[in-house]
Structures are given as structure tokens and as C-alpha cells.
MIROGU-249164 format. One line per 4 residues: number of its first residue (from 1); for each residue z, x, y of C-alpha. Coordinates in pm, 1 decimal. Example, Ala and Ser with C-alpha at 12.3 -4.5 7.8 and 13.67 -1.06 7.14 Angstrom:
# residues 2
1) 780.0/1230.0/-450.0  714.0/1367.0/-106.0
END
This chain:
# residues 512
1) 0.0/0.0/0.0  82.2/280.1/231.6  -236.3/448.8/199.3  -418.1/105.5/272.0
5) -260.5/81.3/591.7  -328.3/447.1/670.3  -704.3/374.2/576.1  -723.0/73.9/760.6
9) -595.0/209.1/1053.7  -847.6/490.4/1087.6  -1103.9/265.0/1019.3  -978.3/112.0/1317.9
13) -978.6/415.7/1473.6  -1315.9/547.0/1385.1  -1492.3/194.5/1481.2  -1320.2/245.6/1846.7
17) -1450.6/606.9/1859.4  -1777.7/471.7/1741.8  -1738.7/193.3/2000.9  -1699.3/453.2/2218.2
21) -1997.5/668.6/2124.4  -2216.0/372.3/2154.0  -2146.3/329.8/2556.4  -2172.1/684.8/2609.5
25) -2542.5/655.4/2409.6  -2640.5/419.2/2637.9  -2515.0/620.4/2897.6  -2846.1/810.9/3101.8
29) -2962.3/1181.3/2976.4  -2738.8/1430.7/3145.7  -2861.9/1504.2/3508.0  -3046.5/1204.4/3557.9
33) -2724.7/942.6/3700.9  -2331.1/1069.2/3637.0  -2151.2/956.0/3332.5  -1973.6/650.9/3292.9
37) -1652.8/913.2/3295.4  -1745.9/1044.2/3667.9  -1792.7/729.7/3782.6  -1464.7/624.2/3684.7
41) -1295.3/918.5/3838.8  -1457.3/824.9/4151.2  -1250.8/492.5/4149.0  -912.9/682.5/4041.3
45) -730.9/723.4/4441.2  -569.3/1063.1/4302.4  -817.7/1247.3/4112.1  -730.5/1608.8/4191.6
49) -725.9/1792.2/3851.0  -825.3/1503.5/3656.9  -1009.8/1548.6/3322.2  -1107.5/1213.1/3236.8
53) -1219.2/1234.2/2822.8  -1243.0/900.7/2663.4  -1220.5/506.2/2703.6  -1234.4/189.4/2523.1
57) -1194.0/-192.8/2627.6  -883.7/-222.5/2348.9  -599.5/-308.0/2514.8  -338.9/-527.5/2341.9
61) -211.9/-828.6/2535.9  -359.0/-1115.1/2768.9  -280.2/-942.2/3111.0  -553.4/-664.5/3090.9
65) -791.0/-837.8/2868.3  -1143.4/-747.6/2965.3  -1008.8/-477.6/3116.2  -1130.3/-108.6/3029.3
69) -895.2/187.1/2959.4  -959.8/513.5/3057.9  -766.5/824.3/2900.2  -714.6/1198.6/3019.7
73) -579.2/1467.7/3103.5  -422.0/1497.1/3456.2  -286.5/1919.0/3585.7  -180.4/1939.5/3242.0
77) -0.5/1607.1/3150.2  -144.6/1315.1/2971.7  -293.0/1003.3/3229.9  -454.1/641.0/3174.8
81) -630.2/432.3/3428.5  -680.2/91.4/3428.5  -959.5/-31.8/3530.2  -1110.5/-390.2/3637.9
85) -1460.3/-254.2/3566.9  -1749.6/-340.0/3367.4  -2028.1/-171.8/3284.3  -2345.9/-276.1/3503.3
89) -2633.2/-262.9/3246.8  -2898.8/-217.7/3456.2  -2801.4/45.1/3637.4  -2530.5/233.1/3403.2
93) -2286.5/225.0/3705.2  -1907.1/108.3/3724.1  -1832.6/-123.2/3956.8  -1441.4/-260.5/4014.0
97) -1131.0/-104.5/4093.4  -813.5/74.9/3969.0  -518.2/-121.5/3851.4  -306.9/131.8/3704.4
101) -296.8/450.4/3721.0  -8.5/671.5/3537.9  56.5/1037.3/3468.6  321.1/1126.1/3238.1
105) 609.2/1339.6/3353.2  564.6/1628.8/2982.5  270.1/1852.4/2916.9  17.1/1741.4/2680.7
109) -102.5/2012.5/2528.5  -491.3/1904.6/2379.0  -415.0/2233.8/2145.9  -130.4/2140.0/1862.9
113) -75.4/2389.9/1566.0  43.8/2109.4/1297.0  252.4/2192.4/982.4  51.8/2127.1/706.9
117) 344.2/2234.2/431.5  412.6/2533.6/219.6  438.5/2737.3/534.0  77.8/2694.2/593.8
121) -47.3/2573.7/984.3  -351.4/2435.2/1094.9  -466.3/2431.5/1471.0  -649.9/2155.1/1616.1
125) -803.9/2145.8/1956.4  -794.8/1727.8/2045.5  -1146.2/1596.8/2136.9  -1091.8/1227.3/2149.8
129) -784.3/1027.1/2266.9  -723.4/663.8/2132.3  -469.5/500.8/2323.1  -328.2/147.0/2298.3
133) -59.4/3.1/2533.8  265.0/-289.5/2466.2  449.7/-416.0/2758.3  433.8/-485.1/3103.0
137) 237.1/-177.2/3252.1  245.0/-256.1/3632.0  686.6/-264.4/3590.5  679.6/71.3/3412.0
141) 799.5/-66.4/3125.8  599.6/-17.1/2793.2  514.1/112.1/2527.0  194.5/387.2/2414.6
145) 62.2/523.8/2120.6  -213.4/850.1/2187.8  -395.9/901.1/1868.1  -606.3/1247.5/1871.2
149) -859.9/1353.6/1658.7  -1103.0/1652.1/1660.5  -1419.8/1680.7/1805.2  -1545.2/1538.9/1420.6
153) -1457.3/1237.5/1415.9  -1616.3/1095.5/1076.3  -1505.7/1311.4/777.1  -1405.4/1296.9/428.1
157) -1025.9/1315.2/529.5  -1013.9/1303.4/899.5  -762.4/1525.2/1100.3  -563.4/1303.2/1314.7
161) -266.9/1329.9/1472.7  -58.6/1098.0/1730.7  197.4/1089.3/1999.9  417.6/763.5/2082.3
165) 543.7/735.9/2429.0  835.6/486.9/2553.4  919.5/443.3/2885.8  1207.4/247.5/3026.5
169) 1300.2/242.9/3400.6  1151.5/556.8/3484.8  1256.5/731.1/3184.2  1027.9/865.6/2947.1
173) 1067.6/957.9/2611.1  749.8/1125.1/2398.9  711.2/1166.5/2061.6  500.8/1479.3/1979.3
177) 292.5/1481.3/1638.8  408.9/1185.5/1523.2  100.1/987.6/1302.3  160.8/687.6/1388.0
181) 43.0/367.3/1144.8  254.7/56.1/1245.3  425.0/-72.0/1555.6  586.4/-358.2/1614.9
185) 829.8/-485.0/1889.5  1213.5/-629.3/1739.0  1461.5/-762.8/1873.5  1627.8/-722.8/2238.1
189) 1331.5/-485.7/2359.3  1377.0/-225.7/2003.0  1068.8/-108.3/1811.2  985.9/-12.2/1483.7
193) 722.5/200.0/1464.8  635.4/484.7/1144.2  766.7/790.3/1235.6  676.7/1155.6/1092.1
197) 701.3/1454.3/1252.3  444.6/1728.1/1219.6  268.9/1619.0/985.0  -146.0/1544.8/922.3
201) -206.8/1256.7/685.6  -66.9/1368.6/304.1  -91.5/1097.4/98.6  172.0/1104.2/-161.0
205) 443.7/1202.2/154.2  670.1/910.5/263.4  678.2/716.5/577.0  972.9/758.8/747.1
209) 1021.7/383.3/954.5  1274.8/381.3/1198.3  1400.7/93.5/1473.6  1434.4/229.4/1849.9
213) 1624.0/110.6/2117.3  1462.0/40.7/2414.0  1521.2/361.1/2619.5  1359.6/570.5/2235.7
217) 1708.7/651.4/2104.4  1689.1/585.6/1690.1  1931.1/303.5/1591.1  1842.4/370.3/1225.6
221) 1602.1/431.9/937.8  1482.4/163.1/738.3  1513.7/250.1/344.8  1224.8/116.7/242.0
225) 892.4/47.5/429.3  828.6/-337.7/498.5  452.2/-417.8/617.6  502.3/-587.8/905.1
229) 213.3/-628.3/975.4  112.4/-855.1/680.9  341.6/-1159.9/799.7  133.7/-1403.4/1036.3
233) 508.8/-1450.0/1226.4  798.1/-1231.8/1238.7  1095.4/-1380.0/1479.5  1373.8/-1153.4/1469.2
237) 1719.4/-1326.7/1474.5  1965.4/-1038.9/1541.6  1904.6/-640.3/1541.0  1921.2/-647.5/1138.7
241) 1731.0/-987.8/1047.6  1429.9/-1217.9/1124.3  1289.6/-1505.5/968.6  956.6/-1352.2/825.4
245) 645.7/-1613.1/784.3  299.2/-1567.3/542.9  124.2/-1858.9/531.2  346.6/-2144.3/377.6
249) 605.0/-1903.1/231.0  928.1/-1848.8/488.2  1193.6/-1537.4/437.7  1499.5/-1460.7/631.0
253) 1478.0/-1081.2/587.6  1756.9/-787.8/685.0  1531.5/-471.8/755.5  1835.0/-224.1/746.2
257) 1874.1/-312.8/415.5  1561.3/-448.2/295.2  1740.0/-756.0/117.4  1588.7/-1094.2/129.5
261) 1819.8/-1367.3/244.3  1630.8/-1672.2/104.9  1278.4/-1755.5/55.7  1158.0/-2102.8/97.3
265) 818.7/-2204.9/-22.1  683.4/-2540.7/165.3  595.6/-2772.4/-128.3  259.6/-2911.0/-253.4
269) 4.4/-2672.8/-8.2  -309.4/-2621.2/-182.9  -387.5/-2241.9/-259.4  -735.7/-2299.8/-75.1
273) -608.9/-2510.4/211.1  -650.4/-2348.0/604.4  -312.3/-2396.7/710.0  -196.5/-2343.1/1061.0
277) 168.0/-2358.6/1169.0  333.1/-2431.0/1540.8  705.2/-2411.8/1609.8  800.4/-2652.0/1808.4
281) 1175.1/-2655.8/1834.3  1519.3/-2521.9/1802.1  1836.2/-2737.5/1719.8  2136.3/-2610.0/1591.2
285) 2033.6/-2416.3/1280.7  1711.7/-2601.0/1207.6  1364.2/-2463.3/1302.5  1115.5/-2748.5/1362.1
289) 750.8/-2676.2/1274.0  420.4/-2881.6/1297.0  155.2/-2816.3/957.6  -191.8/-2857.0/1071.8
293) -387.0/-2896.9/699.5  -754.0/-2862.1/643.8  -869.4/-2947.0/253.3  -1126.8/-2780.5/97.8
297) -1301.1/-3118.6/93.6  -1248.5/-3125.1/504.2  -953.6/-3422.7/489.3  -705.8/-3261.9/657.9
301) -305.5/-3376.9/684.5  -47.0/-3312.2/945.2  306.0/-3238.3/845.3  601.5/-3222.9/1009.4
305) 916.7/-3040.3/884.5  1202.1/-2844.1/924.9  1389.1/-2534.5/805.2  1757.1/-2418.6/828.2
309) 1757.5/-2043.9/899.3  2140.3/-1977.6/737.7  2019.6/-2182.9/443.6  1657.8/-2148.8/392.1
313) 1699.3/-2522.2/341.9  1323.1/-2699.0/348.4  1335.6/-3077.0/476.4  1013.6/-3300.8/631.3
317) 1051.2/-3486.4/919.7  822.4/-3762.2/939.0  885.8/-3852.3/1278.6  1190.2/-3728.7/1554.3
321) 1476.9/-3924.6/1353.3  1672.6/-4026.5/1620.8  2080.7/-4076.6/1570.8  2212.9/-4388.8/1461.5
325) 2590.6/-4305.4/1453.4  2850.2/-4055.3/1609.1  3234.8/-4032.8/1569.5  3460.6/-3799.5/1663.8
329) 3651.3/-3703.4/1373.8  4012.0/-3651.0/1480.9  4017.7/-3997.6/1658.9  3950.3/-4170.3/1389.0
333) 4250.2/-4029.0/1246.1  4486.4/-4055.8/1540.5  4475.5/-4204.1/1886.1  4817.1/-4108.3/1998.0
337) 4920.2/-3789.0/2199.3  5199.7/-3669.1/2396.9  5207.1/-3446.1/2714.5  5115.2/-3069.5/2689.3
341) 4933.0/-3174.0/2402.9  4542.2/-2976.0/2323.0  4342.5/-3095.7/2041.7  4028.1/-2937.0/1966.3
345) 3750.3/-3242.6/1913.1  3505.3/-3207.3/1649.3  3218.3/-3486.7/1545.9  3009.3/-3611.1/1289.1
349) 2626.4/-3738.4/1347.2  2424.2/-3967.0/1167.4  2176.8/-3899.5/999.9  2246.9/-3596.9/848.2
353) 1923.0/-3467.4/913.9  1866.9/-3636.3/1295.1  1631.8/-3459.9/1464.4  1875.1/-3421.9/1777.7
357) 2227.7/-3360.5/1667.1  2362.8/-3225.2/2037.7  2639.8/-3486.5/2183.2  2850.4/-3513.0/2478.3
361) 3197.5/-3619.3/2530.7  3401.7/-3716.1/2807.0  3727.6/-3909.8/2938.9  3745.6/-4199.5/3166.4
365) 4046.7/-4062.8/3345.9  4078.9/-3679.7/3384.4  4429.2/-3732.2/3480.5  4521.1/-3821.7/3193.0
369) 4325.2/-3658.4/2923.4  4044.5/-3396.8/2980.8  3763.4/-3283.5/2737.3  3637.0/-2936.5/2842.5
373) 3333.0/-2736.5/2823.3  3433.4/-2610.8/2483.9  3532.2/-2980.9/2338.2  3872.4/-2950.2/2393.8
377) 4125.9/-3213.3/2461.0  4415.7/-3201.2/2682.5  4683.5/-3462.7/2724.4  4791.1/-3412.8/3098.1
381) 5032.0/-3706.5/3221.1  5143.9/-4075.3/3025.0  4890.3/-4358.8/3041.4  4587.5/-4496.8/2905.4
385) 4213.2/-4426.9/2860.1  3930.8/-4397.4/2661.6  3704.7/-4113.0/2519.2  3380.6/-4168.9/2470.2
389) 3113.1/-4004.3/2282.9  2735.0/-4033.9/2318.8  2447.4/-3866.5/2136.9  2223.2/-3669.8/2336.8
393) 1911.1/-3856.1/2239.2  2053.9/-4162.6/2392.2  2049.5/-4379.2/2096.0  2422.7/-4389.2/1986.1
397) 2772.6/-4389.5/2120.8  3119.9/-4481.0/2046.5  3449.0/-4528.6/2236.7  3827.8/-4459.8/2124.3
401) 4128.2/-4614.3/2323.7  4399.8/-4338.8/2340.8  4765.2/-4320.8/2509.7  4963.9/-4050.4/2594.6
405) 5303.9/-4036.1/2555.3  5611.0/-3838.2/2494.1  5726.1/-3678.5/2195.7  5903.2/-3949.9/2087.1
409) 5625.2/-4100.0/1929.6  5513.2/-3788.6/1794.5  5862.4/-3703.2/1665.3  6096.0/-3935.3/1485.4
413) 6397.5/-3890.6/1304.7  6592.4/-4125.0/1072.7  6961.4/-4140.9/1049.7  7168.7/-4276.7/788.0
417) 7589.0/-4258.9/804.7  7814.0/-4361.1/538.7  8261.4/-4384.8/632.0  8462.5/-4576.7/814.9
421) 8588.5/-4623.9/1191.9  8942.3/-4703.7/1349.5  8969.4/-4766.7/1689.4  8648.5/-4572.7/1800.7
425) 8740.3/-4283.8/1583.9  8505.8/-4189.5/1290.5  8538.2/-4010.4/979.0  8269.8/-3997.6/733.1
429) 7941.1/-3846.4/689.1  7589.8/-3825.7/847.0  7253.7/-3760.6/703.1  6958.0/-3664.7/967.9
433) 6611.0/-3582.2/846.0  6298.6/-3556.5/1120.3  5942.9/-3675.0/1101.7  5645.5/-3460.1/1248.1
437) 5372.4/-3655.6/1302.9  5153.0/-3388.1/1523.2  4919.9/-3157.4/1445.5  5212.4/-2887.7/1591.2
441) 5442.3/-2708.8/1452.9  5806.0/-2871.4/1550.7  6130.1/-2649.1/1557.9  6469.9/-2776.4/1519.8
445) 6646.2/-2535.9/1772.4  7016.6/-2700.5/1768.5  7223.2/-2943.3/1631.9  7593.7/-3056.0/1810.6
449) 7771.2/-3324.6/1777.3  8009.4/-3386.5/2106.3  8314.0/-3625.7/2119.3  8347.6/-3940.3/2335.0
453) 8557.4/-3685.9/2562.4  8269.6/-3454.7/2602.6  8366.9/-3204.8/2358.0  8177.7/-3035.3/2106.9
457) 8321.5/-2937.9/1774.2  8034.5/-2890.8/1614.0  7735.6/-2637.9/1673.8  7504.1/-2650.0/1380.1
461) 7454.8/-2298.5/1184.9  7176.0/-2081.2/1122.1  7055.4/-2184.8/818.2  7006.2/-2552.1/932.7
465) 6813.1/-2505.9/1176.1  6472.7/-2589.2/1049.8  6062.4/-2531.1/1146.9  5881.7/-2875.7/1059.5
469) 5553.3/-2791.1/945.7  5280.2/-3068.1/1074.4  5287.4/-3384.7/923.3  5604.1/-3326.3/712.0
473) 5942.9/-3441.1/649.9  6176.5/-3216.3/725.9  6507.6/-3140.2/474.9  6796.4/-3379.8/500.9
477) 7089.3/-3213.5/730.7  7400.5/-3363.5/621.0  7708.9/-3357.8/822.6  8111.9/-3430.3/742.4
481) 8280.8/-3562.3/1074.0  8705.2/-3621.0/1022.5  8836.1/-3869.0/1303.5  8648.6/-3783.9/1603.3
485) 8621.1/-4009.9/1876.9  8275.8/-4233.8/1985.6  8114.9/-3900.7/1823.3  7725.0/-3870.9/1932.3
489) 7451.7/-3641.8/1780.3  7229.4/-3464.1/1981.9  6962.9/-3259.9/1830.7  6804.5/-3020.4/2038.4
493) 6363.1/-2940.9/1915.8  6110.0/-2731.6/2039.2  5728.9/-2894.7/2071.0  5420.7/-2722.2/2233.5
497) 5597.8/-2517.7/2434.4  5894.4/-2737.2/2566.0  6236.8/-2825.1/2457.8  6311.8/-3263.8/2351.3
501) 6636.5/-3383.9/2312.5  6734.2/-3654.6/2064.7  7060.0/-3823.2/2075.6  7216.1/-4074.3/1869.7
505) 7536.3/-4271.6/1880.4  7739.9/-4192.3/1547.4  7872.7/-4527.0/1357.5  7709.3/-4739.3/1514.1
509) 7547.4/-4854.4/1196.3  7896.3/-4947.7/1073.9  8127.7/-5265.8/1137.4  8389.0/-5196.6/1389.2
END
């Protein structure tokens, strides 16, 4: 496979030079009109030690199409000129103007002694430079690959060599003797381009593939090569992944490791079908794509689906299902809050696979309770109001009355006393166990029991004292009080963040 791509790229190569050598034989016998190449260094404003040695109308992207490239050698460094010039056929001259015109800031030597292995070098003296450009030229920011060959440029195993050149905010950052075979731009501005240094073409060495940040530093090697360019779509999702498309066959792929995530094959496509494929939305995890099908017996079918890119899941969509049902989940549950409290809101849509899943939610008093950016509730002062949600698509929505309260609703306790009373004195015992009802965890921080005097005799110890896990019951605190007077229980509890006090008056469950 490696070799193919090698091959096909200098057939590339070879049908540009010859592209090349087919202007220039049109060109006029020397002497009678200047070349095409003095013409165009006419139109260059600073052409002061300006060799200008080849050209070609090959440049990738829209913004210089028809556009014609010319490539040189400027005091010693490497130039390119663009050019809005054509070629007058009637009288071999270039009219237009120059767009661009950059020198690089390193020598570029057109003499390279290459290591050709076993201590062995080979000198070549670069006759022909092929140069294609990425990126956005006119901001100095881009991308270019110099391919040089000798002076023969059809042979039985062509000498070639190639430079890559990355520059980023004025910064350049060359690549000498690199052959160069694939390129292709990755995520965040990084590129992955095949990378190995002084070396010709040998065909049983490895390519060594690397991903580059955007100012040319290596981020890493890639262990194995992946042909990038034999996927019609490659989207990458992070600086390790993509979702990799050929034809009707989708692959989340991780290129640092070279593991396939899933692979998802869209169902009953006809091997000799012309498929073409349009993405035409993002929601949530799903990946929304149009299928434009031609049969070999010209019908032709449109299709309408959708993929999940953490599952690989494959689902068609026969129209934009719109929502029929939302519901937040924790109201459903509960409707009751106290002061202080936060609740984080989560919701459920249906269908499960509705083509617009976003929702909003929001309160009808902000002074009450407020629902944040992040879906987050927060109970703020006691009253009433009501949340609403409603699905982005406009087709469903649902409402939920809710109160705010204290934490007496959130946190009740049962008391049962067993003994008798005499004249307002008690003796007996008590039995106290709490209910936590919240989401919160609720911490039993004290327990007294004070006399009808204002006295307390009793300060509970350490090892009653008690942390009530949410929606639990906590243990049964039992207490043995000998003839105290109108006795009271006051337990003191801890719940988001402020103290509650609960009292109760002790026999009053029992005749007097």
C-alpha cells in the first residue's frame, strides 16, 4: 500500500512537470518574445535577485483557484508568487497581477547531498520545484510542501526529494529532505504529514507519520500508517480520534493508537449504487446525515439517518421527529424543598430518538426558586411557584407546582414516651428516632433535655449523636428521665449548611 501511494504521488508529480513542460513548449523559440518565466518576474514588485524556475496552476483550495503559482529562488532563499494571470494564447504574454509574494526567512540550497544508506551519499542539483500550498496565504498562515527533482524528470526510479514548510504568526519552521507522500490537516490547526529525514525513495524503508502542532513542534508518532487519504470524510473529534467515512461504512478511529472504536455499516446499500452523503446536523451525540442513492437501473432513493459517535449506533430518521413529551425527573419524585436548598435538575425526552432533544427550563418566580445556566435549582425564600419545562422544538412542555419551606418538612422526627407523671414531674423513658426526607445529608449535632426551671441535666454523649444518611431512618435514641419537672427535649441538627432546632414537650402523650 505504501508503495502505491508513493507511485501515485509521483505520477502526480510527473503529470504536473509534464503540465509544466507543455506551457513552456508552447512557449516562443528562445530570442524571439521572453519566456513565460520573465514575464512573470516583470509582474513580481521586488524582483532583485530573483530566479524564477518553475510554475503550475495546482493550488489546493477555492481562494486561488485559477490562479497560477510561480516558484523560485529569491538571494538564496526559497520564494512563490501568486499570480492572477493567465496565459494570453495569442500572443504568449502574461497579463494580471501579483497577489502574493513570499520569501522564506532559511537558505534553500538547490544542491542537497542525500543519505542514501550504508554510508553511501548521492548529490543532487534540484531542477524542478513542485510546490502545493494549505491555508490562508494572504494571513501568513499555511502550510507548503517543495518537492524537487533533477533536471530528469521521467526515469525508471526517479530522484526526488521534498521539503515541508509551516508557518504560524511569523514563525517558520522547514523541514529539510523530508519526502513527503501524505498531508492532511487534524484537529485544532495540527497536521499529519509522512515524515523521513534524508532519505530518497527506498521501498522496503518505513514511513515514519507523525501529528504536528500548529507552530511544527511533533506531538507524536503514529505506530502504524493509516491512509488518510482513502476515506471520502475524515472529521476529527479530539487530538487522538475522528469519525472516519468510505462510502457507506463509518469508523470512529484513535490515530495514536491505531484502534478502531466502532464501525457501523449503513444497511441494505447496493455494492454498485453512486452514493453521496451530506451532514446536516449536530445534536447531542447524534450526527445527522442525508443519503442521496442512484441505482444501477437510475431509480434513485433518499435516506435520512443518524449516527451516535460514542456508540457507533446506526438509526433512520424518516422525517425531523419532533418531541412529544418532557419531564424533569426529580420533580416527579418530589415537589417539596426547603431554604438553602440546590438540586441539580435532570430530564427525560420523548422519543428516544427525537430529532431535537435540547430543552429549557425556568421558574416563574426567581425569588423563590432559580434554575441556572447549568440546570440547577435553588430554593431561595418560602412560597410558591412553578417550574416549567419546554422542548426546544416547541412541540412539548410540562409544568410542576413546587413550595418551599423549612426543614421541618424535610425533617421529621417521631417520639414515643412510656412512665408516669405526678404533679408536672416525670419519670420514665423516651424514645426519639428522625426522618430524612432530603436528598442531604442531616447531622444530629445535640441532644438536651432542660427542666421546666430552665435547667439542663442532660447533654446527650458522643456516641448518640448520629449522621442521617438521605432518605433514612435514623437509630432510635432512648432516654431514662427520674422526676424532672415539665421536662422538654430539644434536639439540636445540622442541614445544608445551617443549624434547626426541634423541641418537644416530654409527657405530654401521657394522662396527667
Amino acid at each position: 500500500m505504501r508503495r502505491i501511494l508513493f507511485l501515485l504521488l509521483v505520477i502526480a508529480m510527473i503529470f504536473a512537470c509534464s503540465k509544466n513542460e507543455k506551457i513552456d513548449d508552447e512557449l516562443p523559440e528562445q530570442g524571439e518574445k521572453i519566456s513565460i518565466y520573465e514575464q512573470a518576474k516583470s509582474l513580481v514588485k521586488d524582483s532583485i535577485g530573483l530566479t524564477i524556475m518553475s510554475h503550475t496552476d495546482n493550488i489546493s483550495g477555492d481562494v486561488y483557484k485559477d490562479k497560477f503559482i510561480f516558484t523560485g529562488v529569491k538571494q538564496g532563499k526559497f520564494w512563490f508568487g501568486i499570480f492572477s494571470a493567465l496565459n494570453n494564447q495569442d500572443s504568449k504574454n502574461i497579463v494580471g497581477e501579483e497577489i502574493i509574494s513570499y520569501t522564506t526567512k532559511f537558505d534553500y540550497s538547490l544542491h542537497r547531498d542525500i543519505n542514501i544508506g550504508y554510508g553511501e551519499k548521492e548529490s543532487l542539483d534540484i531542477g524542478y520545484i513542485l510546490m502545493s500550498i494549505w491555508g490562508c496565504v494572504e494571513s501568513k498562515e499555511f502550510e507548503m510542501v517543495i518537492i524537487g527533482k533533477k533536471d530528469n524528470l521521467v526515469s525508471d526510479n526517479p530522484r526526488t526529494i521534498g521539503d515541508f514548510v509551516i508557518v504560524r504568526d511569523g514563525i517558520e519552521k522547514h523541514y529539510e529532505n523530508t519526502l513527503y507522500t501524505s498531508k492532511n490537516c487534524w484537529y485544532n490547526n495540527t497536521m499529519i504529514f509522512d515524515d523521513y529525514q534524508e532519505v530518497i525513495y527506498y521501498p522496503d524503508k518505513d514511513i515514519n507519520i507523525k501529528l504536528y502542532s500548529k507552530d511544527g513542534g511533533v506531538l507524536y508518532s503514529l505506530p502504524e500508517y493509516i491512509n488518510l487519504n482513502a476515506y471520502d470524510t475524515i472529521i476529527p473529534l479530539n487530538i487522538n480520534e475522528g469519525i472516519f467515512r468510505k462510502r457507506e461504512c463509518f469508523t470512529r478511529e484513535n490515530i495514536r493508537d491505531g484502534n478502531t472504536i466502532w464501525r457501523t455499516y449503513i444497511p441494505n446499500i447496493q455494492s454498485n449504487s453512486k452514493i453521496s452523503i451530506t451532514k446536516n446536523d449536530e445534536i447531542n451525540n447524534e450526527w445527522f446525515y442525508m443519503m442521496d442513492i442512484t441505482k444501477y437501473d437510475g431509480s434513485k432513493e433518499i435516506r435520512n439517518f443518524a449516527i451516535n459517535i460514542e456508540t457507533g449506533k446506526y438509526r433512520e430518521v424518516r422525517e425531523k421527529e419532533p418531541v412529544t413529551d418532557v419531564s424533569i425527573i426529580e420533580l416527579e419524585k418530589n415537589t417539596n424543598f426547603i431554604i438553602g436548598e440546590e438540586l441539580q435538575l435532570t430530564y427525560n425526552v420523548l422519543p428516544e430518538y427525537a430529532y431535537n432533544k435540547n430543552v429549557q427550563i425556568h421558574s416563574s418566580d426567581e425569588s423563590i426558586i432559580s434554575v441556572d445556566e447549568n440546570m440547577k435549582l435553588h430554593a431561595k425564600s418560602k412560597g410558591e411557584c412553578i417550574i416549567t419545562i419546554d422542548s426546544e422544538d416547541g412541540n412539548a412542555t410540562k409544568s410542576y407546582n413546587v413550595e418551599v419551606g423549612s426543614s421541618s418538612s424535610i425533617v421529621t422526627f417521631s417520639v414515643d414516651e412510656s412512665g408516669i407523671i405526678v404533679g408536672g414531674f416525670f419519670t420514665g423513658y423516651i424514645n426519639c428516632t428522625l426522618s430524612n426526607n432530603s436528598d442531604n445529608l442531616v447531622h444530629i449535632n445535640s441532644i438536651e433535655i432542660v427542666d421546666g426551671h430552665g435547667e439542663t441535666f442532660f447533654i446527650g454523649e458522643e456516641n448518640i449523636l448520629l449522621d442521617v444518611p438521605p432518605h433514612s431512618i435514623s437509630e432510635k435514641v432512648s432516654l431514662y428521665i427520674k422526676e424532672k419537672y415539665l421536662p422538654r427535649l430539644i434536639l439540636k441538627y445540622q442541614y445544608n449548611g445551617e443549624e434547626h432546632k426541634f423541641e418537644y414537650n416530654i409527657g405530654k402523650q401521657l394522662k396527667k
